[in-house]
C-alpha positions in Angstrom: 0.0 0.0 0.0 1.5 3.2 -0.8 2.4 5.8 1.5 0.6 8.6 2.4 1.5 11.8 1.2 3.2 13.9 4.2 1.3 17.0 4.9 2.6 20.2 6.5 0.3 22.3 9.0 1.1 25.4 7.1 0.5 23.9 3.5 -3.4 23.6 4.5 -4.9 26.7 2.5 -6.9 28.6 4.6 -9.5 31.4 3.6 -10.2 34.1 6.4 -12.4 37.1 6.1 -11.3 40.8 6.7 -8.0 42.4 5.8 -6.3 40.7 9.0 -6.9 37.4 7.2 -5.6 38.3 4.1 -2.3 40.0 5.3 -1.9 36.5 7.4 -2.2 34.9 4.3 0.1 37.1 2.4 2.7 36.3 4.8 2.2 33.0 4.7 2.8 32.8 0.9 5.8 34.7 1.0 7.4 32.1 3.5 6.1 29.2 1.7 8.1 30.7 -1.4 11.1 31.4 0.1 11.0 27.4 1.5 10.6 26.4 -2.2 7.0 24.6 -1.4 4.0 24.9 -3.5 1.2 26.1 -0.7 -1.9 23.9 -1.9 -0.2 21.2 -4.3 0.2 18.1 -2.9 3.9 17.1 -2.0 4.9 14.0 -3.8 4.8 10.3 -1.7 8.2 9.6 0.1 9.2 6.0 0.0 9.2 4.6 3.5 12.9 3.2 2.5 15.4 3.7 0.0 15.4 1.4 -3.0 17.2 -1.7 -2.7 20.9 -1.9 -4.6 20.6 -4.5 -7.8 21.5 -8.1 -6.2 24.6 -9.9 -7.6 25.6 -14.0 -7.2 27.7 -13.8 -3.9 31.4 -15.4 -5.2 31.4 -19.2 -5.0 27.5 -19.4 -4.9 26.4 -22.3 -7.3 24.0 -21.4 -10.1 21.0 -22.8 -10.3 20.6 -25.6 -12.3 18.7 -25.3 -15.7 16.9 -28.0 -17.3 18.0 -28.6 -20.8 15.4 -27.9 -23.8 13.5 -30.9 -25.1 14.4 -32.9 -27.7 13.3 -31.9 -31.4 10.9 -35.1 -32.5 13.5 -37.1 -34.8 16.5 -35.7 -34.1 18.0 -38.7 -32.4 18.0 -42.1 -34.1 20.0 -45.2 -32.9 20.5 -48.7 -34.2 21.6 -51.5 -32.3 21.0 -54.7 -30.9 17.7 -54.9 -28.1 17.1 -57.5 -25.8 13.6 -57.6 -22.9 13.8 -58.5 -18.9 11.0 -59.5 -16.7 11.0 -62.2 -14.1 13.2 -61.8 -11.4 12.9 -57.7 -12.1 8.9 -58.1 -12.5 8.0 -56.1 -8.6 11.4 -54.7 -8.0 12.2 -51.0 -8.0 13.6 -49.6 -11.6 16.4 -47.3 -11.4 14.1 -44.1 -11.8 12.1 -45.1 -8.1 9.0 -46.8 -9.5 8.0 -50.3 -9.0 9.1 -52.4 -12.4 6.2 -53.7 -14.3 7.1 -56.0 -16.9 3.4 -55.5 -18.7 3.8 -52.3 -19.0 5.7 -50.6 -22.0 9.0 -48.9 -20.6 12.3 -50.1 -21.5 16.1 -49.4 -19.8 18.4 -47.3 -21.6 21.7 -46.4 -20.4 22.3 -42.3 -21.3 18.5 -41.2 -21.9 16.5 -38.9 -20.0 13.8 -40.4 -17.9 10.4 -40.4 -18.7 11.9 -39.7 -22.7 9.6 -41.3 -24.7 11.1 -43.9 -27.7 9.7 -45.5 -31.0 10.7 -48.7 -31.2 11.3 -50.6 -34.2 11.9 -53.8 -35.0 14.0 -54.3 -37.7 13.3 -57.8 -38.9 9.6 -57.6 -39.1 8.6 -54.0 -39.3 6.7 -53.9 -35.9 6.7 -50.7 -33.6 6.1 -50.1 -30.2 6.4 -47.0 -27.9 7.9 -47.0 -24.7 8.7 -44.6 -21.9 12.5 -44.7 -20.3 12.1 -45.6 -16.7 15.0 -47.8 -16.2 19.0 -47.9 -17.1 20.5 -50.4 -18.6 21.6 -53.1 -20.7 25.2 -53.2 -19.4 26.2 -55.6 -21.9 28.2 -54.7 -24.6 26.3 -54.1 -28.2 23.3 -53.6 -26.9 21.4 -50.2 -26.7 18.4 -51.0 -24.6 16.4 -53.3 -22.7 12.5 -53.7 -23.2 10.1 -54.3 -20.7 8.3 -57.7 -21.8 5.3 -56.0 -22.8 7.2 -54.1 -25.0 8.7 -57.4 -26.4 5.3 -58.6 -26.9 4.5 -55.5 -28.9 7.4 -56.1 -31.1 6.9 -59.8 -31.3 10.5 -60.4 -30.3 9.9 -62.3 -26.9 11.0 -65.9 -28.9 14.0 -64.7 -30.1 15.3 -62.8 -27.1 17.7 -60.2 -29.0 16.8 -58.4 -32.4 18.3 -55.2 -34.1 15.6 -52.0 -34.0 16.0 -48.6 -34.5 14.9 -46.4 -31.8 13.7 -42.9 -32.8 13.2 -40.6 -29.6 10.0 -38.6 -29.4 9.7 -36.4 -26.4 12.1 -36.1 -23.4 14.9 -34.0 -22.4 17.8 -33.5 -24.9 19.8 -36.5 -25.0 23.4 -35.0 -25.4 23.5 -32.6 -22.4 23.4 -34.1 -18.7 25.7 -34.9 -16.4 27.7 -38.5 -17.7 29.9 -41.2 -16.7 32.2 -43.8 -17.6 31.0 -47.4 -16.1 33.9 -50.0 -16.0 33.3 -52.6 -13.7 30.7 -53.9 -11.5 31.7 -56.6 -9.2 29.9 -58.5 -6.2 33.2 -57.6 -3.7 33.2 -54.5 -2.6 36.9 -55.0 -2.1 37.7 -55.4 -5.5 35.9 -52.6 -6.9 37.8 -50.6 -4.4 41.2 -51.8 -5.9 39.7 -50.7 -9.2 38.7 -47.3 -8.3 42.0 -46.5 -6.2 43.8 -47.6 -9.4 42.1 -45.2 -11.7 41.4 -42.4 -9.5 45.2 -41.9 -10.0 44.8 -40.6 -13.7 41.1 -40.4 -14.1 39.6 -38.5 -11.3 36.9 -38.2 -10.4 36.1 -42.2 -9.3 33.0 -43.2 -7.6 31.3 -46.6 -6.4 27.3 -47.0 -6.8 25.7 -49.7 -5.2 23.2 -51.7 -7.2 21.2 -53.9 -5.5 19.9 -57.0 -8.3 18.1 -60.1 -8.0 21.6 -62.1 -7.9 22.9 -59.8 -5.1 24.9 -56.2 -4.1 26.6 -55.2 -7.1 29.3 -52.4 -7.0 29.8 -50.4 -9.8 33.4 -48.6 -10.2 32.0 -45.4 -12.5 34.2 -43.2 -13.7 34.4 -38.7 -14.2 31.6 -36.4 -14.4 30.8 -34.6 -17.7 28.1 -32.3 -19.0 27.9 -34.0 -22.5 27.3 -37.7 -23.9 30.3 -36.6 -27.0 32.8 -35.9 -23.6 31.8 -39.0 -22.2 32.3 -40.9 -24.8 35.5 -39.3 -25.7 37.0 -40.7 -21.9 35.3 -44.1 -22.6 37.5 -44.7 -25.9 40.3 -43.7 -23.7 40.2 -46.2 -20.9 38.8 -48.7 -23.0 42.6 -48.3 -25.5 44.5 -47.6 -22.1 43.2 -50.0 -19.1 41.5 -52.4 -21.7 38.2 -52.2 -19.7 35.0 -52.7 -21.2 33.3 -49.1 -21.0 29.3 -47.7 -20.7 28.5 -44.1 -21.0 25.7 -43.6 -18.7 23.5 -40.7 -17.4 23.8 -40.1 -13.5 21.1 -38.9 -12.2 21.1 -37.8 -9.2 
């Protein structure tokens, strides 16, 4: 609410009969002149504080983080080998928090977005399907994603296990800008993959262990660096693949 406008008790205009009025008034004009003040206009509001500087990021403060544009329909297309999962996973939680439902028609993928949403294709018999990315995955090597079994159904690839598609995404978050890593071992000690990350951490910093909790037990994966794009990541997967001879996955953390 704004202020009220300050009023003095001599800017009130006052009107008095007889010539003892008027001379009072007469004086009073004269001194309101010599103060610089209008006698009857009102006097502009005064703010009750004084503006507030402009605001600047303190040094150090972290910006905030932005989400990246969407994905222009088409714009990514990938060929590879796909292969389904359903019992023992069927009931268990899927990486992004919800319950897995092998009926349903989601898939794993190991670098996009959650909740990005894929055209499947079969390659050997035409048959499409779309699914929604709820899960990460296949960590094998030549394969590009992992389809619920009702997505499998859909394709009519459930007999043969592992076929070659073409995935086409249509909505989600750009797949090239993130935060990546470099997977390169998962192992059942904890032990070992602490040899393996104490090894690398020497050259390829930063090294981190994620717990993964499957159907055949506590898995530890050894996952290396942090980079904001999939080309990066990839990049420092060809490197320790031709300089530890590991077998590498570019993944998308996120945390």
């Amino acid at each position: 609410m704004k202020n009220p406008e300050r009023r003095s008790g001599a800017s009130r205009c006052v009107s008095a009969a007889g010539s003892q009025g008027v001379r009072f008034i007469g004086r009073l004009a004269v001194a309101l002149l010599a103060l610089g003040t209008d006698g009857c206009a009102p006097h502009r509001p005064v703010a009750s504080r004084a503006p507030r500087p402009p605001t600047h990021p303190s040094p150090g403060a972290t910006p905030s983080r932005t989400t990246p544009p969407p994905a222009v329909p088409g714009s990514y297309v990938e060929e590879g080998l796909a292969s389904w999962y359903g019992v023992p996973f069927h009931g268990r939680r899927a990486a992004n928090g919800e319950i897995y439902d092998m009926y349903n028609l989601t898939a794993a993928h190991r670098t996009l977005a959650f909740e990005s949403i894929v055209r499947v294709t079969n390659l050997k018999n035409g048959r499409q399907a779309e699914v929604r990315i709820n899960d990460r995955g296949p960590f094998v090597e030549n394969r590009i994603i992992d389809l619920s079994l009702g997505a499998a159904q859909a394709l009519d690839m459930v007999a043969m296990g592992i076929v070659p598609v073409r995935l086409e995404l249509l909505a989600g978050e750009s797949p090239q800008v993130g935060n990546f890593a470099v997977q390169v071992g998962a192992f059942l000690v904890r032990e070992n993959a602490e040899r393996l990350a104490e090894r690398l951490e020497k050259r390829y910093p930063p090294v981190f262990i994620v717990e993964y909790d499957s159907p055949a037990g506590l898995f530890y994966r050894v996952r290396v660096g942090r980079v904001v794009t999939q080309y990066a990541a990839r990049q420092l997967a060809e490197q320790l693949r031709s300089e530890e001879g590991v077998v590498p996955f570019v993944v998308r953390l996120d945390e």
